[in-house]
N, C-alpha and C positions, 0 to 999 in steps of 0.2 A: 267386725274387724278380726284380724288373725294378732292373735296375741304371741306372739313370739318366742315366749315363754314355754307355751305350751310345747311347740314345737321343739322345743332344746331338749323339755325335759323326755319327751316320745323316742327322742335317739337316747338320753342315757336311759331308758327303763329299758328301752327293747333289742338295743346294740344292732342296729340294721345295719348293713352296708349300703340298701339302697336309699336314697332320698325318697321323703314323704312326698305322694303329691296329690296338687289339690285341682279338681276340674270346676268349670263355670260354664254354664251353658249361656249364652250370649242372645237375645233375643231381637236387637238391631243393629243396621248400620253404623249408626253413629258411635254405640258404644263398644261395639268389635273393633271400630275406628281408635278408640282409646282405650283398647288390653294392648296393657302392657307384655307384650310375646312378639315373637318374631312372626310375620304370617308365609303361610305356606304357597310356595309357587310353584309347588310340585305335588302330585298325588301321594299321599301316605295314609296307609292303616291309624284307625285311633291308636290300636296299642301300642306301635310302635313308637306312634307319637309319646304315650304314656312312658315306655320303656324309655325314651330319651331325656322325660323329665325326670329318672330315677338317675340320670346322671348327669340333671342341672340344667338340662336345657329347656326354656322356654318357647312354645309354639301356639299358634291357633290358626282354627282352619275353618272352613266354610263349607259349606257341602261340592263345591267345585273341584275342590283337593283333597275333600275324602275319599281314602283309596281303598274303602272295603264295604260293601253292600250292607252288611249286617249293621256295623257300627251307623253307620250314616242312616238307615233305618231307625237304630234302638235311641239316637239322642235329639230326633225329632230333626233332622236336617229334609229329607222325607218321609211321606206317607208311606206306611206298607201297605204292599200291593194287595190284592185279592187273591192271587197267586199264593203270597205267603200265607194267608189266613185258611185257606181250605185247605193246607198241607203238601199241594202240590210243589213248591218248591223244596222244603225239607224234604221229600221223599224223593225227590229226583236226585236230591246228593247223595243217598244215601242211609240219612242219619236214621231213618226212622221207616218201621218196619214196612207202615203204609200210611196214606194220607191223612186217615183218619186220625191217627197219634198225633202223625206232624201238626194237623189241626188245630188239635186239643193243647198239644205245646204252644203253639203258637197266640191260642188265647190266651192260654195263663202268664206271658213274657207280660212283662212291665216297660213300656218306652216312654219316653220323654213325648209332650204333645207335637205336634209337626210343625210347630213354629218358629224353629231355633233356625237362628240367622250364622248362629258360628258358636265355636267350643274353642277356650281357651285351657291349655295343659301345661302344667308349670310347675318346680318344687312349690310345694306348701309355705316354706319362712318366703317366697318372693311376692306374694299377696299381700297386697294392704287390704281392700275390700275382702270380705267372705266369699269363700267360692262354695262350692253346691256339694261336693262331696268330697271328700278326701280317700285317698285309695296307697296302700302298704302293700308292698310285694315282700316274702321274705319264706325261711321255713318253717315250717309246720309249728319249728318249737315256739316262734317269735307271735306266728298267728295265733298258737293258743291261746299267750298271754294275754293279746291283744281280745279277743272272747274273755277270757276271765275278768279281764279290768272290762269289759262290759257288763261282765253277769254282775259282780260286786256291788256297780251302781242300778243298772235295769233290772237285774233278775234276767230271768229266761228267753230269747228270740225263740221263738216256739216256731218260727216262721222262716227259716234259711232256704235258700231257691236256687238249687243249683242243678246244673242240666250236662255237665259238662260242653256245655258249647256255649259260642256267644261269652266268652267269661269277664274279659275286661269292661267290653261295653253292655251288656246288661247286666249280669251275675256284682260287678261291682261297682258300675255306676248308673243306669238307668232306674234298676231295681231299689237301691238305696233312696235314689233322689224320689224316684214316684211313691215310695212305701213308708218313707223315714223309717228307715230300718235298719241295722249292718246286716252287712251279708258278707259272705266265706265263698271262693270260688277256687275250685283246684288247677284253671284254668281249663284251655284245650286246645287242641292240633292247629287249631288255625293260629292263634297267639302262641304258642311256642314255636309252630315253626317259622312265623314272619321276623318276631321279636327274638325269638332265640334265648329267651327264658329256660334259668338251668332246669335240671326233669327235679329238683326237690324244692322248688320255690312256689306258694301259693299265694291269694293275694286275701285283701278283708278292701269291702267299700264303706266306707261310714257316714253317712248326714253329717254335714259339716257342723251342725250346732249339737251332736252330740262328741265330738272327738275328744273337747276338754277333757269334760268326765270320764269319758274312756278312761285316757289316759291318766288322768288321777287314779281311776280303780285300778291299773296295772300297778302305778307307784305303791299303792295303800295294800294290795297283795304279796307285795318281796317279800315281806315275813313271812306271810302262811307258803308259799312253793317254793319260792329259792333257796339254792342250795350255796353253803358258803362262799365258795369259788363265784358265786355268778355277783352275788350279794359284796364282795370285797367290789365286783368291775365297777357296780352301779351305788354302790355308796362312793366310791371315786368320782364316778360320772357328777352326780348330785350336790356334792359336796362345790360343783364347780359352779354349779348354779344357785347356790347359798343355802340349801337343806343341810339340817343337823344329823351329821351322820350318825350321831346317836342312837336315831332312829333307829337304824337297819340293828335286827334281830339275827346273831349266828348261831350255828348249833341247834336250831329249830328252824321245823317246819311241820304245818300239820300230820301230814305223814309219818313223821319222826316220833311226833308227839304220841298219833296213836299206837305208834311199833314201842315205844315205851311202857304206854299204860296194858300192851299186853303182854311184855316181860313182867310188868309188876304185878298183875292179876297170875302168871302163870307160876311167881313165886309165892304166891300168897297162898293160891293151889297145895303146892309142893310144901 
């Protein structure tokens, strides 16, 4: 279940402007029949579709009304062709120097199995059931944190996959879901130009059963990075959602602390 909570407290740690959202890969009729999203009677890009739920709109779609090759590829609506796997198609667009690369790219992608009946895309708090990943667009400074309140609880993703292409639908949601992994996507030309993502907005995908903890390790890190200003917004935030603003730590930050102990070493010197 999506605990709601969770979700309250991700907007006061991280101050997004965009809505979280969360995707489901849908594997029958019947229960594509009952997601709750509006379904699509028109051809749309997944990410666009994504990019609508950043501002509240519920959708789901089918491989009928998938409107972009890659995506309806990467989330298992179909099979990739033979074309794509020997390079030839990456290398007729362009991306890639020659077939061979595209190839080898094209093995190491992570796609959803080709079974998927329909994908439903929706803010994150409109889920009662668990959806499969959860996906954050915002900048650089918002995704960092989002990685730190990772490293804090996991430690190190030694493993981020990013190609600059394909970004919403593999880089942040195929990849995560087939890998249990987060992943960091800077996105690329095709999703900024369809979706019209600002040029300093990047995205994080997460397995839905790790987002809690994420997002706990970002709360549990305001002390050590935050800087006052940011730490008065989210002790505000927090405090609305019943944490003891207490908590929050001013006038430190680990940085701070080490630029201290080397004034004090340097007057010890002296």
């Amino acid at each position: 279940m999506v605990n709601k909570a969770d979700v309250e407290k991700a907007y006061a740690v991280l101050d997004l402007d965009r809505q979280i959202v969360g995707i489901k890969i849908i594997k029958s009729k019947a229960e594509f029949e009952q997601a709750q999203a509006k379904e699509l009677t028109y051809p749309l890009a997944y990410c666009v579709a994504v990019k609508h739920a950043t501002k509240g709109i519920a959708v789901k779609m089918t491989q009928k009304f998938s409107g972009c090759r890659g995506s309806t590829r990467a989330l298992g609506l179909t099979p990739p062709t033979e074309s794509f796997y020997n390079g030839q198609d990456g290398c007729a667009l362009g991306l890639y120097e020659s077939p061979e690369i595209a190839a080898s790219v094209a093995k190491q992608m992570k796609f959803c199995p080709p079974d998927t009946y329909g994908v439903m895309i929706k803010p994150l708090e409109q889920f009662e059931a668990a959806p499969d990943v959860v996906l954050m667009v915002g900048d650089s400074y918002q995704i960092m944190r989002v990685i730190q309140g990772y490293s804090y609880v996991y430690g190190m993703q030694p493993n981020f996959n990013m190609l600059g292409n394909q970004a919403i639908c593999v880089e942040c949601t195929s990849y995560p879901l087939m890998t249990n992994q987060i992943n960091v996507s800077l996105l690329c030309s095709g999703t900024r130009f369809l979706a019209k993502w600002r040029h300093t907005e990047i995205a994080v995908g997460i397995p839905f059963e790790k987002f809690a903890k994420v997002i706990e390790g970002v709360r549990l890190t305001v002390n050590a990075v935050e800087m006052n200003e940011r730490k008065r917004v989210i002790q505000t935030k927090l405090a609305k959602l019943g944490y003891d603003g207490s908590e929050i730590r001013f006038n430190y930050t680990y940085y701070l602390k080490l630029e201290q102990e080397k004034r004090k070493q340097r007057k010890e010197v002296d």
